[in-house]
Structures are given as C-alpha cells and as structure tokens.
N, C-alpha and C positions, 0 to 999 in steps of 0.2 A: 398492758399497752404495748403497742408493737414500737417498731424502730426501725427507720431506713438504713441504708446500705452508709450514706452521708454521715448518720447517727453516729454510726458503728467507728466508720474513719475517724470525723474529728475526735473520738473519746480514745481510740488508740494511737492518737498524733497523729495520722496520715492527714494530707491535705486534701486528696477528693477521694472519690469514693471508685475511683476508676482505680487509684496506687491500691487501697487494700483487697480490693476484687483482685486483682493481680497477682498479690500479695497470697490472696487464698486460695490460687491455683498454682501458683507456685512452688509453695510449701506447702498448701494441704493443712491448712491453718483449721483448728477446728470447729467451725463454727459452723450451724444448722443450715437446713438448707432454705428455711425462710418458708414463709406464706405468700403468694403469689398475690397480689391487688392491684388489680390493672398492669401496667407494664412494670411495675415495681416490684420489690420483695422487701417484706418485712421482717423483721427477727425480734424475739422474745429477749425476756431482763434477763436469763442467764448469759447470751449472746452479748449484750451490754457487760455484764459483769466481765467475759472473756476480754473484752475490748479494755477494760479498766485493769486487768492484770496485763494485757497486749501493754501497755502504756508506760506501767511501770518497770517492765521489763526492757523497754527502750532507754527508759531515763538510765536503768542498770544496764545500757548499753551494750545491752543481749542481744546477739544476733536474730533476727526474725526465722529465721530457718531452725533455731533449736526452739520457739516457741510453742511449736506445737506438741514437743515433747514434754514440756513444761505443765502447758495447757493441760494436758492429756492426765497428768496425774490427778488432776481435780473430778471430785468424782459431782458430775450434773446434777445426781437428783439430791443431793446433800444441798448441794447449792441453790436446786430449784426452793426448796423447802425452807433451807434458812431466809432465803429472798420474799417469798410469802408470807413467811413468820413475822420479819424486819418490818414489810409493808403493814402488817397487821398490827404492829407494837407489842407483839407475843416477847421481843428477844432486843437486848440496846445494839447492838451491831450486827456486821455480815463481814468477817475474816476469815480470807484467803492465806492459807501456808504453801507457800513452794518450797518443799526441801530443797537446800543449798548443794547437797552433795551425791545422796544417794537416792533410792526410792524405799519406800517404808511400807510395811508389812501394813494390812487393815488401815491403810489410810485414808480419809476423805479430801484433807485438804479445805478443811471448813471446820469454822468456830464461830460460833453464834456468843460467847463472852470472851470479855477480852482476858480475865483469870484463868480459862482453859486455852487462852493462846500462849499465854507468861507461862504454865505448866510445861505446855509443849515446848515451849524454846529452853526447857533446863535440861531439856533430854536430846534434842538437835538444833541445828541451826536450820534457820528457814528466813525467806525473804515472805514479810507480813504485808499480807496489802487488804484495803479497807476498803471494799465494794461498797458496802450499803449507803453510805452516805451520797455519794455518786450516786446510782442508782434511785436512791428517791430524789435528790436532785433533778434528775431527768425526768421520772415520773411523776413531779408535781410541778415540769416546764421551766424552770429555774434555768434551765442547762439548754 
C-alpha cells in the first residue's frame, strides 16, 4: 500500500503535509523519494515506519534536525523484511532500537521478538519503538 505525503505528516505529528515536506528539506530527513501518481507522491510502509520512529522521537522531545542521524542508523532492508514478515504473520512484532548513546558495530536496528529486544537492552540502552502495530493499523485503514 502506498501513503501520502498527509499520511506521512499526521503519523510523525506534523499538522500538514507542507511542515514535514519542509521539514525534509531542511534536514534531509530520510525518507524515499516516493512514486510519482498524478501530481502526488506516494511512499512505501518503510517510509510509514520512519514516520512512527519521527513520532516518537518528538514525544522524547528530540530535536528534528538530529533525526535523521537517528533514522539513519536503521538499517531499511531489515526493516523492509520484518514489515513483510509482520503483514504476513511470519513474526508477533516489528521493533525499532535507537541506540541511546553511541552507534554499534553490525547493527540493524530491528527485532522481529520482543525476547531478542529484552537481550538487547541487558547489553545497551536503546529507545524501543513498536512500528508494526501502527503500521498494520494504517494498512488495514483503521488509522
């Protein structure tokens, strides 16, 4: 399922779709460059997912301008794949790790159980965020 620009804003708290367009030229926010359908552009569930970590990183009162350093350490095709998995019922969740402090060697930034995220957190600290639920939300129109 694709997703408007609108989508993208109200799920990472912006009010229209003109503040995080702004927003992603501004900082260089990293999000795809869309599929073109008539004068619109649409973007993909990883795009969604970015927008669902955008979100929560507001609520932690993260500046928008270190987001997309943030962003940046999620690795997309981990994510594309758990998000397909998630949709499929291959996997009960789709968890997002932002290391709190530094950046980690081999890292994805994704956990498809939540027992391989509680591993992860006895060894760093990380801000856990929970795409998948959002995410099918959206793509079965709930949202």
């Amino acid at each position: 399922m694709l997703f408007t620009a609108q989508d993208l804003a109200q799920t990472a708290g912006f009010k229209t779709a003109a503040k995080l367009t702004n927003e992603m030229h501004r900082n260089g926010l990293p999000f795809g460059k869309g599929v073109r359908v008539g004068n619109a552009k649409r973007y993909g569930t990883v795009d969604l997912a970015k927008a669902i970590v955008m979100s929560r990183l507001r609520a932690f009162r993260i500046p928008v301008a270190q987001h997309k350093a943030l962003i940046d350490l999620i690795d997309e095709t981990a994510l594309a794949s758990a998000l397909d998995q998630f949709e499929a019922g291959e996997v009960a969740c789709v968890l997002v790790a932002i290391p709190s402090w530094a950046e980690l060697d081999d890292y994805s930034g994704v956990f498809t159980s939540r027992e391989a995220a509680l591993e992860a957190l006895t060894e760093a600290d990380f801000i856990l965020i929970d795409v998948g639920e959002v995410t099918q939300a959206h793509l079965q129109g709930v949202i």
